[in-house]
DRENVEX-918845 format. One record per residue: x, y, z of N, C-alpha, C, O in turn; residue number from 1. Coordinates in steps of 0.2 Angstrom, whole numbers, plus 5000, padded with zeros to 4 digits. Atoms other than C-alpha are relative to their C-alpha. Example, Ala and Ser with C-alpha at 12.3 -4.5 7.8 and 13.67 -1.06 7.14 Angstrom:
2
+------+------+------+------+------+------+------+------+------+------+------+------+-----+
!  n.x !  n.y !  n.z ! ca.x ! ca.y ! ca.z !  c.x !  c.y !  c.z !  o.x !  o.y !  o.z ! pos !
+------+------+------+------+------+------+------+------+------+------+------+------+-----+
! 5004 ! 4994 ! 5000 ! 5062 ! 4978 ! 5039 ! 5004 ! 5006 ! 5000 ! 5009 ! 5005 ! 5003 !   1 !
! 4996 ! 4994 ! 4999 ! 5068 ! 4995 ! 5036 ! 4996 ! 5005 ! 5003 ! 4999 ! 5011 ! 5004 !   2 !
+------+------+------+------+------+------+------+------+------+------+------+------+-----+
END
This chain:
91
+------+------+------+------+------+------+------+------+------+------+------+------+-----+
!  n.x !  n.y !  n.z ! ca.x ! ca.y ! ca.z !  c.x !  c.y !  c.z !  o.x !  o.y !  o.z ! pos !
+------+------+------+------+------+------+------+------+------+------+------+------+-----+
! 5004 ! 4994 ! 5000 ! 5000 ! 5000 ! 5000 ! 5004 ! 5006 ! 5000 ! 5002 ! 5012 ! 4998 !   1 !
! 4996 ! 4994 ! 4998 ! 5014 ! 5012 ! 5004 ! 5003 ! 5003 ! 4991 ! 5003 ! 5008 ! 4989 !   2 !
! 5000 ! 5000 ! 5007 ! 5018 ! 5010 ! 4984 ! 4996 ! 5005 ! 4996 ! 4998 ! 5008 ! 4991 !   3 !
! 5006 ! 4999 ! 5002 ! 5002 ! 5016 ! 4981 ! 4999 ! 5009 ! 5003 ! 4997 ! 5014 ! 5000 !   4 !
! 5002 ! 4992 ! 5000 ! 5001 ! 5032 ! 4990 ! 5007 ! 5004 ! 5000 ! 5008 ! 5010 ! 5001 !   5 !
! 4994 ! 4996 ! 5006 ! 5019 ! 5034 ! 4984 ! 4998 ! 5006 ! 4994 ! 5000 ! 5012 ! 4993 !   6 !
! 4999 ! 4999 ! 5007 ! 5014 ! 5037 ! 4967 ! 4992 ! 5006 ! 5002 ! 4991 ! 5011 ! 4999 !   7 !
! 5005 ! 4993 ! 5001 ! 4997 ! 5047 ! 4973 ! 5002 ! 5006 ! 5000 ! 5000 ! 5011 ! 4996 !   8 !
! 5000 ! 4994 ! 4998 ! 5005 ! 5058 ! 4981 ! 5005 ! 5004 ! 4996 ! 5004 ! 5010 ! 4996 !   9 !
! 4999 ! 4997 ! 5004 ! 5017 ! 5061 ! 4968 ! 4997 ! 5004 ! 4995 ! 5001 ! 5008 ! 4993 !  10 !
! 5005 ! 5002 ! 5006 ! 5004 ! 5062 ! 4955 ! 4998 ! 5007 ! 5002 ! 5000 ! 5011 ! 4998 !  11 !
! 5004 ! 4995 ! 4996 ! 4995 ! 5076 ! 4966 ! 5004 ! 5005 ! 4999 ! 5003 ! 5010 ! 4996 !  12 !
! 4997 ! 4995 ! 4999 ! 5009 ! 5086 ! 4969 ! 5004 ! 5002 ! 4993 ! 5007 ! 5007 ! 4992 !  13 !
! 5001 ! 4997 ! 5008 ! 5013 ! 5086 ! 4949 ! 4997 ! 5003 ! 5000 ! 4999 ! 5008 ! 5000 !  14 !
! 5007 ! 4996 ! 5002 ! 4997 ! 5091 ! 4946 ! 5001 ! 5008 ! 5003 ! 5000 ! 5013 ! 4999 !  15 !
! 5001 ! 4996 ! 4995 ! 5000 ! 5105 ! 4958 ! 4990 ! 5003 ! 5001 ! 4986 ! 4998 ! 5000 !  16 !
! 5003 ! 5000 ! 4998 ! 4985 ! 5115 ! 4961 ! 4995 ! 5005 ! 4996 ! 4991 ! 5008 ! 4998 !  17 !
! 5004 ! 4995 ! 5005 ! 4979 ! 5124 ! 4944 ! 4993 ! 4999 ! 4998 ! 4991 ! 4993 ! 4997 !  18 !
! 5005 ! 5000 ! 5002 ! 4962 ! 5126 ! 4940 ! 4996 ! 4996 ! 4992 ! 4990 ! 4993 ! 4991 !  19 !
! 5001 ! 5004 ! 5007 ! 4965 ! 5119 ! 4922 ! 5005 ! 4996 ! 5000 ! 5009 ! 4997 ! 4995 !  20 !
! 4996 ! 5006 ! 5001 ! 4975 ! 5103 ! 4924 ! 5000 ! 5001 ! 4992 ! 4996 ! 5002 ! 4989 !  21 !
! 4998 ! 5001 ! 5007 ! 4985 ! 5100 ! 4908 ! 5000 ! 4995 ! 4998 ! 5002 ! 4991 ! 5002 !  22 !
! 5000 ! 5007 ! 5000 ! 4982 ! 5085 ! 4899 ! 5005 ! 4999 ! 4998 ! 5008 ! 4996 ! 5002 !  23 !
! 4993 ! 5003 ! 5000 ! 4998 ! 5083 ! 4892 ! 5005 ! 4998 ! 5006 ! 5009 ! 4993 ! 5006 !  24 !
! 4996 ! 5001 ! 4994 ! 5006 ! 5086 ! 4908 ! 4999 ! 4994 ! 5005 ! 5003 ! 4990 ! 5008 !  25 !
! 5000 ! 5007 ! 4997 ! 4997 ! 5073 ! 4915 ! 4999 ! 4993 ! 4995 ! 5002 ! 4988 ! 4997 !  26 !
! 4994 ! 5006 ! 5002 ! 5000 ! 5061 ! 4903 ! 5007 ! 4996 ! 4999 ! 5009 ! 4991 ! 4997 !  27 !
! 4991 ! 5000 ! 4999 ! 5019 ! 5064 ! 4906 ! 5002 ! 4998 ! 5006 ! 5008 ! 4996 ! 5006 !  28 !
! 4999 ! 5003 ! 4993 ! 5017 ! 5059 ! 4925 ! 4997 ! 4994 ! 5000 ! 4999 ! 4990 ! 5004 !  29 !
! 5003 ! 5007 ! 4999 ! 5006 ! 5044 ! 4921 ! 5004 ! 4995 ! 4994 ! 5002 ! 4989 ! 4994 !  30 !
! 4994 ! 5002 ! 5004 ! 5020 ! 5040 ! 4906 ! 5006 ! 4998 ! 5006 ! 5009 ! 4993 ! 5005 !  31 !
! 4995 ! 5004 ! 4997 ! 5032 ! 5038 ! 4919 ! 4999 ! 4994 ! 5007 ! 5002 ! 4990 ! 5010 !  32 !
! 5005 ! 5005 ! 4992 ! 5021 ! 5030 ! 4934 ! 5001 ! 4993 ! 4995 ! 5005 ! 4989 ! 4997 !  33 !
! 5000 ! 5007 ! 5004 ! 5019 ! 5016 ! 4919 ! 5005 ! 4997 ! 4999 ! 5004 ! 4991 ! 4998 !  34 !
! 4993 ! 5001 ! 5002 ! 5035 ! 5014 ! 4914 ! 5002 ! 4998 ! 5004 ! 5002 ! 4992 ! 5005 !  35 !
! 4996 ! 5005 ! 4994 ! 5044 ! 5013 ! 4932 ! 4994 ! 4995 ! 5001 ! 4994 ! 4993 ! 5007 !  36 !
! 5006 ! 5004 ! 4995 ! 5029 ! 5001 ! 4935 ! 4999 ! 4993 ! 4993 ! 4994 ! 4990 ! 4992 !  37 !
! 5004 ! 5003 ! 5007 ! 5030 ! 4991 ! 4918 ! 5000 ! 4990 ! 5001 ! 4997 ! 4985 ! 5000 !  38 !
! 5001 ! 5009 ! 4996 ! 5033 ! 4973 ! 4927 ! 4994 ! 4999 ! 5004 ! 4993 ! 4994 ! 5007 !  39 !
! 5006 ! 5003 ! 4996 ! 5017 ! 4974 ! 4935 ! 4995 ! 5002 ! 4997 ! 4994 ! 5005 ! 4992 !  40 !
! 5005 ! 4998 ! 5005 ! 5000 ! 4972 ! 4931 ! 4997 ! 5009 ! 5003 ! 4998 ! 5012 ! 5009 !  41 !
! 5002 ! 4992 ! 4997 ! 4992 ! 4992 ! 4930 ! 4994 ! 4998 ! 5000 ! 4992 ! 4993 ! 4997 !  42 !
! 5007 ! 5001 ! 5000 ! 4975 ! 4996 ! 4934 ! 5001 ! 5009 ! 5000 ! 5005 ! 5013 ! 5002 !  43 !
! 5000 ! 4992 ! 4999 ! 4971 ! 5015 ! 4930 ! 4992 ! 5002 ! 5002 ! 4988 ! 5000 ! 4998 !  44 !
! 5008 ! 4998 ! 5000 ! 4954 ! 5022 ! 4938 ! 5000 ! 5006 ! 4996 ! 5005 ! 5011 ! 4996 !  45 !
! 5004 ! 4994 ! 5005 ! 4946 ! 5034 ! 4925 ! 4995 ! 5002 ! 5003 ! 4993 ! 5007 ! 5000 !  46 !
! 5007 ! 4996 ! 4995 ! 4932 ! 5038 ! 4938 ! 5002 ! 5006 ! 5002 ! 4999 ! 5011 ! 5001 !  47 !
! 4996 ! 4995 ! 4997 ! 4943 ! 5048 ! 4947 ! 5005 ! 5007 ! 5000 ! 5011 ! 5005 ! 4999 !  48 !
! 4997 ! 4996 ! 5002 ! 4950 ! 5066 ! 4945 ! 4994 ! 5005 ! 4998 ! 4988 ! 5005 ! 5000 !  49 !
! 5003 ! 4996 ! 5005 ! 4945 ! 5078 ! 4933 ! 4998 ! 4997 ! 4995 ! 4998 ! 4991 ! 4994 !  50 !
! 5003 ! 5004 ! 5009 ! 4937 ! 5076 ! 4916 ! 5008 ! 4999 ! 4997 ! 5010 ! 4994 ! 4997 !  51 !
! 4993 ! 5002 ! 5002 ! 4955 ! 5080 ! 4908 ! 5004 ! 4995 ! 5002 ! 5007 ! 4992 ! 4998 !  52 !
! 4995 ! 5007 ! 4997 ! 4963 ! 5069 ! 4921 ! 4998 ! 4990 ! 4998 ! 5001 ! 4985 ! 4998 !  53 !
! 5006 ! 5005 ! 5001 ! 4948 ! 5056 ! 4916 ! 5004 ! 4998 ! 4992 ! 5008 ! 4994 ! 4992 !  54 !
! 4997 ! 5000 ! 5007 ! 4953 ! 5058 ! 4897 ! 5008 ! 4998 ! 5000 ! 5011 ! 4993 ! 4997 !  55 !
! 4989 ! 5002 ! 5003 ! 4975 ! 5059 ! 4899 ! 4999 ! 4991 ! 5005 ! 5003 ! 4987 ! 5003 !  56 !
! 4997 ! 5005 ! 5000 ! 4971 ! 5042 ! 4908 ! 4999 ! 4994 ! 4997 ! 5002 ! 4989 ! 4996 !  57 !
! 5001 ! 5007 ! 5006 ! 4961 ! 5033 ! 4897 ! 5005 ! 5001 ! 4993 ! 5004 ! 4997 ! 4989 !  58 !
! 4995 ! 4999 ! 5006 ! 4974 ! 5038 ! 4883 ! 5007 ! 4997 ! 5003 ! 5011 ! 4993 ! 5000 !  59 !
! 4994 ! 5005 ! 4999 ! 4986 ! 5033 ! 4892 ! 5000 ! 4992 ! 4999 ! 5005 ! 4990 ! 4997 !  60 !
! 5001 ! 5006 ! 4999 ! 4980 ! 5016 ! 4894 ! 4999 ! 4999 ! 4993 ! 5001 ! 4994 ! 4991 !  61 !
! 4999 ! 5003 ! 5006 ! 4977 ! 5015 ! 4876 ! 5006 ! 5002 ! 4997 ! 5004 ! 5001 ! 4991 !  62 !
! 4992 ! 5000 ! 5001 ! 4996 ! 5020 ! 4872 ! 5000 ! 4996 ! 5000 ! 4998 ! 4992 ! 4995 !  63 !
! 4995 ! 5006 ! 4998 ! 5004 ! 5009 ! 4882 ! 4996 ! 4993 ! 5002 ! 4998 ! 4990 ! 5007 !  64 !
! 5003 ! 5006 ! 4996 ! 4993 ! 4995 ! 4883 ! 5001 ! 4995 ! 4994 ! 4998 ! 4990 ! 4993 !  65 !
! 4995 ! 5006 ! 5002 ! 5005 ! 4986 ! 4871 ! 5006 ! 5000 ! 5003 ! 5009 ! 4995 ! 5002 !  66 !
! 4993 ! 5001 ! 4997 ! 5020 ! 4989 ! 4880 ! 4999 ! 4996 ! 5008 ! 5004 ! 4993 ! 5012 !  67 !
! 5001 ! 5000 ! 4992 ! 5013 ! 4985 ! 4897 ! 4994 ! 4995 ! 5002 ! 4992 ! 4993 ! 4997 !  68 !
! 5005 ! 5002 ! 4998 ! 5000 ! 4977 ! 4905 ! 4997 ! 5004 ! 5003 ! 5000 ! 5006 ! 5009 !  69 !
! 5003 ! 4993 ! 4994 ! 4987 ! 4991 ! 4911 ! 4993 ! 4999 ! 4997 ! 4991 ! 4999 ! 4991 !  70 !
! 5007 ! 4999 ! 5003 ! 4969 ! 4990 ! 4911 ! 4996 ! 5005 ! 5004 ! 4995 ! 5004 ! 5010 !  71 !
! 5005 ! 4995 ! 4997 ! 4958 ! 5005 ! 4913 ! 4994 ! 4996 ! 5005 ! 4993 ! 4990 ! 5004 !  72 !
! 5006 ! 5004 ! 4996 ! 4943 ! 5002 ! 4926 ! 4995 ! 5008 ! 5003 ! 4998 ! 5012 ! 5006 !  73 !
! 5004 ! 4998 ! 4997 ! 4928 ! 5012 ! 4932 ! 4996 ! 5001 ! 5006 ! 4990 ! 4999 ! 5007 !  74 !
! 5003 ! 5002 ! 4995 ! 4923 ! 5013 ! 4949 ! 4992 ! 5004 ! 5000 ! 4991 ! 5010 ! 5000 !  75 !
! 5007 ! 5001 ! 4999 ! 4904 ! 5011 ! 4950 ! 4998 ! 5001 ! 5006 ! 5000 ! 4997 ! 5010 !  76 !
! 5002 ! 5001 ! 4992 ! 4895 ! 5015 ! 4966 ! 4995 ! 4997 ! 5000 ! 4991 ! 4999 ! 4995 !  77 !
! 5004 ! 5004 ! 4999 ! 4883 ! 5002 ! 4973 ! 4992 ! 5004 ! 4996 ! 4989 ! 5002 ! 4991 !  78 !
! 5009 ! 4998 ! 4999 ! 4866 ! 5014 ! 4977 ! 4998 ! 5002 ! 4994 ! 4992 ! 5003 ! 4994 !  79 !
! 5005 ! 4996 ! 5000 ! 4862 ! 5023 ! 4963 ! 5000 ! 4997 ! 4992 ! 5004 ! 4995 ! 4989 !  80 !
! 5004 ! 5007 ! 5005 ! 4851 ! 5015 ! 4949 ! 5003 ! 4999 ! 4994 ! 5004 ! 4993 ! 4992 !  81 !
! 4998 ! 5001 ! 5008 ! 4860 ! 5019 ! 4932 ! 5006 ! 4993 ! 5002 ! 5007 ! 4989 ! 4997 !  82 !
! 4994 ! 5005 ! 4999 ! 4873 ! 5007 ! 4938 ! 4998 ! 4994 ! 5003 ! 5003 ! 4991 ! 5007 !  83 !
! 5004 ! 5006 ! 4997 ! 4863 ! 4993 ! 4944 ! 4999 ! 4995 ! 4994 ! 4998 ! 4997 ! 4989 !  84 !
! 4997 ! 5005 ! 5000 ! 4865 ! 4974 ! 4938 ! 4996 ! 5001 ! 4991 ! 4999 ! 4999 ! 4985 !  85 !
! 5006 ! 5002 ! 5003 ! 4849 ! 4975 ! 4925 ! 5001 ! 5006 ! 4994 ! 5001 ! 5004 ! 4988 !  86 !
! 4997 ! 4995 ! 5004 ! 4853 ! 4991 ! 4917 ! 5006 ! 4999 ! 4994 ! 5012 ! 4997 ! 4995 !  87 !
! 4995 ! 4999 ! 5008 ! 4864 ! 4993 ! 4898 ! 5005 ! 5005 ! 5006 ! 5004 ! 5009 ! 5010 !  88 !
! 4994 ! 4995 ! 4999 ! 4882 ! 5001 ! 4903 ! 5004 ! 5000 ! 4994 ! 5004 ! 4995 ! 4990 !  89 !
! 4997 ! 4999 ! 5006 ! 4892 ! 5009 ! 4891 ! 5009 ! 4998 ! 5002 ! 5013 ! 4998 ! 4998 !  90 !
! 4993 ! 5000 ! 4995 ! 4908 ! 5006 ! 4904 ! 5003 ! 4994 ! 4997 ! 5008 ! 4992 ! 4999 !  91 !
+------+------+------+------+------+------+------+------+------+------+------+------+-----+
END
């Protein structure tokens, strides 16, 4: 886990604290997150961030998802209907 909010907290403190995150930029911190991390399997949440942040990390994930093992993923929250079992998802 200590791995884990390693890399958040770099991630964060890249970003710093601009109003309009850059997607290139953050492409370029989750380029090298995957890279030092290319022997493992990756998981990138797309749920989480910004819309841009959302977007630089699904692009990431289709980069390098021949060089690497990474698979995007969605966190879905339990209660609320659209995301329920019965329901079409686009996710």
């Amino acid at each position: 886990m200590d791995g884990i909010s390693t890399y958040v907290t770099r991630f964060e403190g890249a970003q710093g604290f601009s109003p309009f995150p850059s997607l290139f930029n953050t492409l370029r911190i989750l380029r090298k997150i995957i890279f030092e991390e290319v022997n493992n399997v990756i998981f990138i949440n797309v749920s989480s961030g910004s819309k841009i942040q959302s977007i630089a990390s699904m692009m990431a994930c289709m980069i390098f998802k021949d060089r690497v093992d990474i698979t995007p993923y969605y966190a879905a929250p339990e209660g609320i209907p659209q995301f329920r079992e019965n329901k079409k998802q686009l996710v």
